[in-house]
N, C-alpha and C positions, 0 to 999 in steps of 0.2 A: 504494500500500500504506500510507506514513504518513498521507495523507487520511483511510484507514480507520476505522485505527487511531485517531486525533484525534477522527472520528466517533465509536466506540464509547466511549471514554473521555468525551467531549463529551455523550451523552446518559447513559452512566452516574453520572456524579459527582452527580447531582443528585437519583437513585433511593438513592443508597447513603447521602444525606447524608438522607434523608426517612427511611430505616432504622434510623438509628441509636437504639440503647436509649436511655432515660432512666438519666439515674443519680441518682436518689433514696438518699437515705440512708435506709436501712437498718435500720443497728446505731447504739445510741445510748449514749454513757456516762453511769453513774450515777455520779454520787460522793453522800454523807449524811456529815456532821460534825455531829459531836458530838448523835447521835443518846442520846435518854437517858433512860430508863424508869426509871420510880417507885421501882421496888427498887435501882435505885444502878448498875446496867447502864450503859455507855457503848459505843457502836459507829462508827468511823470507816472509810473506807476506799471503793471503787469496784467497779464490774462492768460490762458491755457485755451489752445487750440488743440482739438482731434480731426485729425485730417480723415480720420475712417466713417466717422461718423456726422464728420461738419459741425460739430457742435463748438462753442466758443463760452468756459465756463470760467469763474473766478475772475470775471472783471476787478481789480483794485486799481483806480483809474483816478489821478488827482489835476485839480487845477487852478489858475490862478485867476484873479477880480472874479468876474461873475461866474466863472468857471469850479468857484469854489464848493465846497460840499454838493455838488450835484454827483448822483450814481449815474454810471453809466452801463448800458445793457448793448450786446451785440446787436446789426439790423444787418438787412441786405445790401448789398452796394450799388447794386442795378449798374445800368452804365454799361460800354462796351470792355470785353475783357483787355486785360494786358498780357504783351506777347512774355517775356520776361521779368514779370514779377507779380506778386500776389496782393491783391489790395483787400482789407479788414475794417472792419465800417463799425459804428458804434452812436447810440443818441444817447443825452442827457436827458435827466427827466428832472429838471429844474423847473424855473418859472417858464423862461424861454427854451426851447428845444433847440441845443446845437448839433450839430454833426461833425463828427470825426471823421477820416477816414485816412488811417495807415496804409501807405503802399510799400511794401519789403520787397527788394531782389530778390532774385535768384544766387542761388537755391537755397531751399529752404528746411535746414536740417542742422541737426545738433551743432552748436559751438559755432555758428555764421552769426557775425555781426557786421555791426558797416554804419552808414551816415542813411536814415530812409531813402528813397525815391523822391526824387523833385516834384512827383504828381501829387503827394502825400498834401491834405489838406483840410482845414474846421471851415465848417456851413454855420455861418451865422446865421441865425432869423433875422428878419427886417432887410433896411436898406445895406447893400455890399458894397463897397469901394473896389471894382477890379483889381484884384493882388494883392488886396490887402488881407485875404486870406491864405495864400501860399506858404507852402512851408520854407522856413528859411534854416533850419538848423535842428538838430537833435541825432542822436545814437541808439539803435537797438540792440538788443543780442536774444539768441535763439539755445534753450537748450530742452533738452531729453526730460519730460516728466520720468521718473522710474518706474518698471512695471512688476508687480508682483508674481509673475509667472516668470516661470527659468529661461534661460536663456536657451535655445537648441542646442548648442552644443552642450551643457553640464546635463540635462538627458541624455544625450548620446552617449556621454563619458560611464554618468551613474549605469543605464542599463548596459555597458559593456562590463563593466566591474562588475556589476550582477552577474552577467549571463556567464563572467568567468570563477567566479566564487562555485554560485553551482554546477558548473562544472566541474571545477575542483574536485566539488562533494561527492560528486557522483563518479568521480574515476579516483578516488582517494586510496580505493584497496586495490591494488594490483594484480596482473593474474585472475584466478579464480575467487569469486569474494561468496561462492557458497558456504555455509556453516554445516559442517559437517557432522551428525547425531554422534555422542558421547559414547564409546564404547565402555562397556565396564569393565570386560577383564582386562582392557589397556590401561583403564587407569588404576585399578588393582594393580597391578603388574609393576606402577611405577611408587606407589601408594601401598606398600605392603601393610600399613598399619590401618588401614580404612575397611 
């Protein structure tokens, strides 16, 4: 019966260890400092994008004059895409509604940072001054949320270390691993006192 068992576990660790998902990041944080348009705007602060799922979660988004204590919540960006970089949209929900909208180069993955996109720009409500809402200045960086699932390869690694272990087990007696029934007059033979 533990033969079996050994067996089965013996050819599964090595199925289960080819099975295992990939754990690819995901979700990626944003941080932009001292992001800063022409009209005197300054914007600091972070969010987490999942690019799997499009979702944009953990806005912590800061700003200056009227910009101040307002939350900010992701929106769409509409508008024609960009050939070489990703633009990230965002509204306050202050008195006045303004609009953010971060444009990042390419590409866009762990440990890229840089100066934004010159298309990168805040939608004031009311009357706009042409260019006076452009962006003029700030820095981003991009890094890896962590993921709780293993990486592919330390599965591959674990189920080979398994699938060598019991191996081991199961090839540990050499030759003939039968148990052979206890003869009596042999062991009388060698046990004269029994």
């Amino acid at each position: 019966m533990m033969r079996k068992a050994l067996l089965i576990a013996f050819l599964a660790t090595p199925i289960f260890g080819a099975l295992a998902t990939s754990a690819k990041a995901d979700t990626y944080k944003f941080t932009v400092t001292n992001v800063t348009f022409k009209d005197g705007f300054i914007i600091n602060g972070t969010f987490d994008v999942n690019f799997t799922s499009k979702t944009i979660t953990d806005v912590d988004l800061t700003g200056n004059g009227p910009l101040s204590g307002d939350t900010w919540s992701n929106t769409p960006c509409g508008g024609l895409p960009f050939i070489n970089a990703t633009p990230i949209c965002f509204d306050s929900s202050g008195i006045k509604t303004y609009g953010l909208e971060f444009v990042f180069p390419f590409p866009i993955k762990s440990g890229s940072s840089g100066n934004l996109d010159g298309a990168s720009k805040i939608k004031v409500p009311g009357l706009i001054i042409p260019g006076s809402n452009d962006y003029k200045s700030g820095t981003y960086s991009i890094e890896a949320v962590p993921s709780s699932t293993p990486e592919p390869s330390s599965a591959l690694l674990l189920s080979i270390g398994l699938f060598l272990l019991l191996r081991r087990k199961t090839n540990s007696c050499l030759g003939d691993c039968r148990v052979e029934p206890i003869n009596l007059t042999h062991f009388e033979m060698y046990n004269p006192g029994a």
